[in-house]
Steps between C-alpha positions, in 0.01 A plus 500: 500500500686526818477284757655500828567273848508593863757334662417529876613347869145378632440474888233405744401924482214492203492875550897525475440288153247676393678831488770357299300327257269891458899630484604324251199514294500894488835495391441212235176709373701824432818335355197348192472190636149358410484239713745390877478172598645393863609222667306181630320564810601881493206547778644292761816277565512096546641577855660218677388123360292449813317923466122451475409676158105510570455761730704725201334411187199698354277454266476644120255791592757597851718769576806357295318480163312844562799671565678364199157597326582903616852483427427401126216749441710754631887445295277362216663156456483144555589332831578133539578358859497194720361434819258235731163512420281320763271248446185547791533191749810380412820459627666559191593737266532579099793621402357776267576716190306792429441760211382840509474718212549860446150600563558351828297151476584135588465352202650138540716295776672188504556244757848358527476134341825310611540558850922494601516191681919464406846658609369416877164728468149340519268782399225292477475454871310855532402540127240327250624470155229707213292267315696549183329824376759735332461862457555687182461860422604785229658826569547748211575251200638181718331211657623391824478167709598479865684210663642550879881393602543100500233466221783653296662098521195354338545584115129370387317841707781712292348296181145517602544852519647586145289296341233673717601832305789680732725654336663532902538352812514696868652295747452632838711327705679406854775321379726357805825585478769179518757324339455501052160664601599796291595339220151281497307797481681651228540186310116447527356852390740478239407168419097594508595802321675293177259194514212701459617781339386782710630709759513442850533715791544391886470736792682327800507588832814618641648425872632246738286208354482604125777587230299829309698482161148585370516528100334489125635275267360544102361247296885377391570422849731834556486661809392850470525639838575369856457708828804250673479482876328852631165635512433651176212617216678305127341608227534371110286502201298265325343477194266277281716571216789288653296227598378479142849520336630262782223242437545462083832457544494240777145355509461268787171578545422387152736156489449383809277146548283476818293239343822260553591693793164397694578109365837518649331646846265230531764211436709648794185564734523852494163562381366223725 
């Protein structure tokens, strides 16, 4: 199947977004793509460290999600995107994945687990981390699991999600641009990609803040496609048949040993 990202600029304009992300989604429907995912918070930027996200956010059933819901049923494909969700009387935010399918229903979302408090950021300030519930899904013949931008440095989500039956990973994602920063997010879908033996797929914002280089690596770790530094719609295709061959010839899913991996966690504390 064909699969494809959005690599967009977001702003503090949710209308301006919004007609990039129905853009780009018309034109990934009639080049075949089944399913387009875009980047974290694709509804609505971060905004300066001190920008009040509440008054922004909206909840599952609001405009954002409806909109994406019309936009599907109309091209006839699967949307993935980021952006707040609210949560009533609070002053804080999820940071929130969503999943509409072709018939133009929500049918799972994820909220962003590891919050990016590093590299001078301190997202949970204005955010509350999800409660560790992961979101998988199938389109056509492959199973996907969603993870959002800095989860992408925590390899056990990438594990609990293969061994939770994806055959792929979408990583919407704001990743902030800065020195190596490039090279870690390479490194790291490759990484998840090889470790795991599935593909994985990031759609980054592009702009001032974040580096883009949006791209798919396959379940060997090689790096498919990559939309560089403009706004862009990559495409590449996947298939079960690669994961398959790609996971009897390297089986890491098979030989690896949590039972002494959760031993070693508890002698360091990690566990508690």
């Amino acid at each position: 199947m064909k699969i494809a990202l959005g690599q967009i600029s977001v702003g503090l304009d949710k209308q301006q977004n919004f007609s990039k992300i129905a853009d780009m989604a018309s034109l990934a429907a009639s080049r075949g793509a089944q399913l387009v995912a875009f980047p974290e918070v694709s509804m609505y930027n971060y905004g300066t460290p001190m920008h009040n996200l509440v008054p922004h956010a909206e909840a599952l059933n609001g405009s954002f999600v409806t909109g994406l819901a019309q936009i599907a049923r109309e091209n006839s494909i699967f949307i993935v995107a980021g952006m707040f969700e609210s949560i009533p009387g609070d002053q804080y935010v999820f940071n929130t994945i969503v999943v509409v399918n072709a018939a133009g229903e929500l049918i799972g979302h994820y909220r962003k687990i590891h919050l990016f408090d590093a590299f001078g950021w301190k997202e949970s300030e204005r955010i509350t981390a999800g409660d560790g519930s992961i979101l998988t899904f199938k389109c056509n013949e492959i199973t996907f699991g969603i993870m959002t931008c800095y989860d992408l440095r925590f390899p056990e989500l990438a594990r609990h999600l293969a061994a939770s039956g994806s055959q792929a990973i979408l990583v919407p994602a704001a990743w902030v641009s800065g020195a190596l920063k490039e090279t870690h997010l390479q490194t790291l879908v490759r990484s998840r990609a090889i470790e795991n033996n599935l593909y994985v797929a990031a759609a980054v914002q592009v702009g001032a803040t974040f580096c883009g280089s949006s791209q798919i690596a396959d379940p060997m770790g090689v790096i498919t496609a990559d939309q560089g530094e403009e706004e862009g719609l990559l495409e590449s295709e996947i298939t079960f048949n690669r994961v398959t061959a790609v996971r009897e010839k390297s089986p890491t899913l098979k030989n690896c040993r949590p039972d002494l991996y959760a031993k070693w966690y508890t002698q360091h504390g990690i566990l508690g």
